[in-house]
N, C-alpha and C positions, 0 to 999 in steps of 0.2 A: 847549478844554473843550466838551462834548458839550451840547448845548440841550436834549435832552428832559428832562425833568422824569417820573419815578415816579409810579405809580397810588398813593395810599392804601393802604395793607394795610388786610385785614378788623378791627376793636376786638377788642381782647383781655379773656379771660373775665377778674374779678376774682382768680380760682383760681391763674389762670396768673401773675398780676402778683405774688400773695401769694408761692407759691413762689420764682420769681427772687428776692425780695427775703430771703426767708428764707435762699436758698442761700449770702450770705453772711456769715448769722449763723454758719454751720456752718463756711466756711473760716474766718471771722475771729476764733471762737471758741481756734482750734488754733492759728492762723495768731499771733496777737497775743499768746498764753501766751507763745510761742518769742521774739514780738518783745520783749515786758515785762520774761520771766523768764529767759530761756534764758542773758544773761548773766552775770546773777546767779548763777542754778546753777550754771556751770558755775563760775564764780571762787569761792563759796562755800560749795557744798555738794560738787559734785565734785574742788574743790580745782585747778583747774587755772590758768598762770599767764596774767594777763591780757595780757599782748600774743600768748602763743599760738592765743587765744581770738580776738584783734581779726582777727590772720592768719586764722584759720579763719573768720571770717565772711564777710570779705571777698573771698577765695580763690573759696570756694564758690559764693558770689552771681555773681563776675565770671565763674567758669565756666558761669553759665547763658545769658551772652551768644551761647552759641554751641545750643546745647539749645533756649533759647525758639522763636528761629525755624524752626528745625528741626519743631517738633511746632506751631505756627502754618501751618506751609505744610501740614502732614500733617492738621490738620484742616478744611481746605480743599480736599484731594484727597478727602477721607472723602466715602464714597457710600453710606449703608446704611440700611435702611429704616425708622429711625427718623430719620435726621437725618444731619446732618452734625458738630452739638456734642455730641447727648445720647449717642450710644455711646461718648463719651469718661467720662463719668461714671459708665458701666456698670464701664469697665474699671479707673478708679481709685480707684472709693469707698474700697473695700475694703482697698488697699493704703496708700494716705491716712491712714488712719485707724489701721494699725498702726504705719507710722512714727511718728505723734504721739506712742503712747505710748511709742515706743524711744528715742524721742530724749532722753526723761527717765528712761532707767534707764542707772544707771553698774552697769558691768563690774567683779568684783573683779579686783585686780592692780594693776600698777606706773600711774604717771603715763603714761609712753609707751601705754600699753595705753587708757587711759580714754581719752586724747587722738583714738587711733587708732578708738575707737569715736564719738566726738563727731563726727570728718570723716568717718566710713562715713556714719551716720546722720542727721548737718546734710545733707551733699549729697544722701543720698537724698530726704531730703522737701523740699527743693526743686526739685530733678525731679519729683516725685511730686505739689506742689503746683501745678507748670506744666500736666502733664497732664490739672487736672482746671478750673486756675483759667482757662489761656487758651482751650479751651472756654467758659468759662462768661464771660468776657469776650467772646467772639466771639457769642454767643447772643441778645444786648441786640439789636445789630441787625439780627438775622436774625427776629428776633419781629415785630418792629414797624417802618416807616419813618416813624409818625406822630411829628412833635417835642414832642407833648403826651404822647404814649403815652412816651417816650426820656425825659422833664425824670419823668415819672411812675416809670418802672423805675430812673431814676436814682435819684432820692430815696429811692425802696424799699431797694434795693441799700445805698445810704448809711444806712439806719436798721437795717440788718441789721448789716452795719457795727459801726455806734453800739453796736446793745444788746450785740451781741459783746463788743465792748471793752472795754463796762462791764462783764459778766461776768465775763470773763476775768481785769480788772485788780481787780477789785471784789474777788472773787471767789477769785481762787485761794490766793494767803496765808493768810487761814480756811480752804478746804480743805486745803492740806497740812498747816496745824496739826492741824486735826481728825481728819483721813483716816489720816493721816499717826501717830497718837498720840507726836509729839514728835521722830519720827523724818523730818527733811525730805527727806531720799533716798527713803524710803519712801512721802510726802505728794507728790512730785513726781511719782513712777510712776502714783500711781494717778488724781490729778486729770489727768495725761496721757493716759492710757488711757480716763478715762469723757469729755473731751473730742473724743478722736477717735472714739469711737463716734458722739457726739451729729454730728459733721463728718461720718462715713461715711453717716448718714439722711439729712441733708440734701442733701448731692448725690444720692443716688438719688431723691430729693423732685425734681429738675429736671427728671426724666423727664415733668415734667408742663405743664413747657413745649414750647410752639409752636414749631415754627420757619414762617413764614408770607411771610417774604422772601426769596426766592431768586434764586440768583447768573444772572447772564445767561449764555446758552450762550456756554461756554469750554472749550479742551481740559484734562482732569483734568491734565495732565504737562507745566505750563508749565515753562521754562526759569526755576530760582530768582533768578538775578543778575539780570536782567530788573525781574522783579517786586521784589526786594531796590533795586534803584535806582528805581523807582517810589513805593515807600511814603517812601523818602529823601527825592524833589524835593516830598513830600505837605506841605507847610506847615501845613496843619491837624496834619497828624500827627505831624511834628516839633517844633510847639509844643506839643501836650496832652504828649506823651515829657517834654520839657525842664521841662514845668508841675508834669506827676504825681513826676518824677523828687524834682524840688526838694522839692515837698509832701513826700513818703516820705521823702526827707533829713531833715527837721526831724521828721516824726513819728514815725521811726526810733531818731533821737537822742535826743527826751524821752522816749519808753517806756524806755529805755536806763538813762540818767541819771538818773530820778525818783525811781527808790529811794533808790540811796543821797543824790539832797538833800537829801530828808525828812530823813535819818538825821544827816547830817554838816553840813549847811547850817544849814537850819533847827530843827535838833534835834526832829523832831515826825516820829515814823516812822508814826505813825497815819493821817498826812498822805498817803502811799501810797495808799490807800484810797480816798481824795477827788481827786489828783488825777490820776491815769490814767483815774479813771473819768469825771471831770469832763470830759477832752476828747473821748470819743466822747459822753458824755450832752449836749454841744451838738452833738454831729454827728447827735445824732436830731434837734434841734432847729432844726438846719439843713436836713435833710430836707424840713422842715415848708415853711420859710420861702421856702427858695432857689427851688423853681420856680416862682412869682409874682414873686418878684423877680428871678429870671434872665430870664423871659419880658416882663420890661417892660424891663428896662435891657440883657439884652444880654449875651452873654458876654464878651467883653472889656473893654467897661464898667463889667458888674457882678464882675467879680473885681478888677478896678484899684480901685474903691471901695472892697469890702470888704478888702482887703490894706493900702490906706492907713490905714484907721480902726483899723484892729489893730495898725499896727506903734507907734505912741504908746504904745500901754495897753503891749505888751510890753516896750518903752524905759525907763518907769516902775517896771515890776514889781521892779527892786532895791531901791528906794528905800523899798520897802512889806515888807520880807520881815520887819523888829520886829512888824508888823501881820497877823494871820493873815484879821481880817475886809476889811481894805484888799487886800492879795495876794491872795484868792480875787476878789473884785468884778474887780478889773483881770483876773485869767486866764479867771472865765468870760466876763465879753462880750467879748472879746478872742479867746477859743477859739470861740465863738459865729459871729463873725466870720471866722474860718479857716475853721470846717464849710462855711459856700455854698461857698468856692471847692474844699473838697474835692467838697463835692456834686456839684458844674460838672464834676470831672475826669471820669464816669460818660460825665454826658450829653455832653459835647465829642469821646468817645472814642469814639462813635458817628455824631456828627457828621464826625468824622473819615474813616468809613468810608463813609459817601453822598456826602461829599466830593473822595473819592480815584475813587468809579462817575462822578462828572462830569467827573473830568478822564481816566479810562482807561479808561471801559466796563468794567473791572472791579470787583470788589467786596473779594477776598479776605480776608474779615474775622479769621480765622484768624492771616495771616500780621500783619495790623497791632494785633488783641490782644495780641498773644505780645511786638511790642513794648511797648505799655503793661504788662502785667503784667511785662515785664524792668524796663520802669521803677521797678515799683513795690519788686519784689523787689532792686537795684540799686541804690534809694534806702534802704530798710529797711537794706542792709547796709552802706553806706558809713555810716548816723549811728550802728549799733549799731557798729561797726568804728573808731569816731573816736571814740568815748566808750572801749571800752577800750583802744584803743593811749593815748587821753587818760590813762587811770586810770594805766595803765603810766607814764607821762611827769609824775606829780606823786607817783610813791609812793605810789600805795594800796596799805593792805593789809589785809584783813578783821578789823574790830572797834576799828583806829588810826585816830585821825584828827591831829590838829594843822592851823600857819595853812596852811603849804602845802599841803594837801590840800583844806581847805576854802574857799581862792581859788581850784585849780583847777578843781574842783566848779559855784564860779559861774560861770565861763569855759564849761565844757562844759555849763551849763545853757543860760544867757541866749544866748551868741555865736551857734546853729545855728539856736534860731529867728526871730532878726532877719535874719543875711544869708541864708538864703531866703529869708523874704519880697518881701527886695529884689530877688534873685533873680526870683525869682517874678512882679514887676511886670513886667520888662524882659523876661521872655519874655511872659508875656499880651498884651502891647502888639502881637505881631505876626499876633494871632489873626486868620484871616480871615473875611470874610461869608459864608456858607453860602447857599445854595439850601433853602426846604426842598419836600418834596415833595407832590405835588396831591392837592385830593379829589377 
């Protein structure tokens, strides 16, 4: 491991912090409709069969395993004179923003035909979200090497985040009824379309970030496997992957499933409303919290805490679902408590990368984003991908319910966000100490 220790970067204007954070109000805005809704649409509105659906998320997402890195290492060769992140956001506002809204219009014609437009259009915006997201994952620590400025961009990040989610999950059911005048094919097009507008400003809104760290002289044309087995032996960076992975597994899987519990569980579809929103509205809230309390306890410390105190309250949560005022108390501070250690995933994943300069004099933040943002999108699909092959596997079928479908419901509720968690513990556990760097 290399002993110098990094100069301080210059403080960053308020302007520039403001924007990063906003930038992922605008992916998360588009990004979370697709995670909330997109299974629902497609089983209920476009009519398509839920294990086709599970395959297609699944398929898609593991085909970005090979994609992410590819355009990780491509924004780390990028030399142009705005940056090395933000001409990536030049070239995919645009296109970003049109896939969002295709991905919510159905093709008239047969089932094969719809089907064959839902894996045009899923695959494409997740390419299209790699290209603008592992950028802007890579950007956090090219801005800043301060770990006050990283715990600050994180939490920002994480409140864009939050409000996103709430919007989105709050949010879009009223507009397709509205928008929509009763017609939900209709109400999906066009809340898809005015979302990815709002997502294509935003990223060009990054253009207003810094980039202020830069990489030490290396040659632009490293050998890929090289650097591909470097970021592997990165233990920082293979435990945020396995950390974020998990996280996005569980918060894949409840954006997924939360519909229909409301609907078929709990008998309270109102309940949708309250509680997708309710889990980014503590991820603002964790925002808040998490970097005073990561900065005294610790990143490995302070997620082992907050995962233990949370995994009771969600242990409990069946035993309260007759109780609508009992079951929300136990899921917010419960969800409260999961937001720090989403918060942590931000700032660790930068930590990750001044981590990976001590031990190789390299930086390549590009190449080791492109792994977290696989994680993330990897995670999203394996819980969205097990809730419908799940739905498939107990008989669902739009507007039926009975017991068997409403046991397997609780199953696909409760089951993903307890063993992550546990998950979750057992990789944080191996987080290491970091360096951080000089004034």
């Amino acid at each position: 491991m290399r002993d110098d220790l990094p100069l301080a970067s210059p403080p960053l204007p308020a302007s520039a912090k403001l924007a990063y954070g906003i930038g992922d109000f605008g992916f998360g805005l588009s990004w979370n409709m697709v995670g909330a809704f997109l299974l629902f649409f497609y089983t209920d509105v476009a009519l398509l069969p839920a294990a086709a659906v599970g395959t297609l998320l699944l398929v898609s997402r593991l085909a970005d395993a090979a994609i992410d890195p590819v355009i990780g290492i491509a924004v780390d060769r990028t030399r142009g004179r705005s940056g090395r992140a933000r001409p990536w956001f030049k070239w995919g506002a645009v296109p970003f923003g049109l896939l969002c809204a295709a991905t919510f219009w159905i093709p008239p014609g047969s089932e094969i035909i719809r089907l064959l437009w839902a894996v045009l259009t899923f695959g494409a915006l997740g390419i299209l979200f790699s290209v603008v997201n592992i950028p802007y994952g890579a950007l956090l620590p090219m801005m800043t090497n301060r770990s006050n400025e990283r715990l600050t961009l994180g939490s920002l990040r994480a409140a864009g985040t939050a409000i996103s989610v709430i919007v989105a999950t709050a949010a879009t059911m009223p507009l397709v009824g509205a928008l929509g005048g009763g017609d939900q094919a209709r109400g999906f097009l066009i809340v898809g379309t005015l979302f990815g507008l709002l997502t294509t400003l935003t990223t060009l809104n990054l253009l207003r970030c810094p980039e202020q760290v830069h990489a030490p002289d290396q040659p632009h044309r490293q050998a890929v496997l090289p650097q591909v087995r470097a970021m592997i032996a990165n233990r920082a960076w293979h435990t945020v992957f396995l950390f974020a992975l998990l996280n996005f597994v569980r918060f894949g899987a409840v954006l997924a499933v939360t519909p229909f519990f409301a609907i078929n569980v709990l008998g309270k579809p109102w309940m949708i409303s309250i509680l997708l929103p309710a889990v980014s509205g503590t991820l603002l809230i964790g925002s808040i919290i998490a970097p005073p309390y990561l900065k005294r306890m610790g990143m490995r410390r302070g997620n082992l805490i907050a995962l233990l105190a949370a995994l009771p309250l969600f242990a409990l949560l069946p035993l309260t679902e007759g109780s609508t005022a009992a079951f929300l108390t136990l899921y917010l501070i419960g969800s409260v408590l999961l937001s720090i250690t989403m918060t942590a995933i931000f700032a660790m994943a930068a930590e990750a990368i001044e981590y990976h300069e001590q031990l190789t004099g390299t930086r390549n933040e590009g190449l080791l984003s492109s792994g977290i943002s696989l994680s993330t999108k990897i995670g999203m699909a394996l819980g969205g991908a097990l809730i419908a092959f799940g739905l498939a596997s107990i008989g669902y079928v739009p507007g039926k319910g009975g017991a068997q479908v409403v046991s397997g419901l609780r199953w696909l509720y409760y089951a993903p966000i307890i063993l992550c968690m546990i998950a979750q513990m057992a990789v944080i556990a191996r987080y290491p100490a970091i360096r951080r760097a000089t004034r």
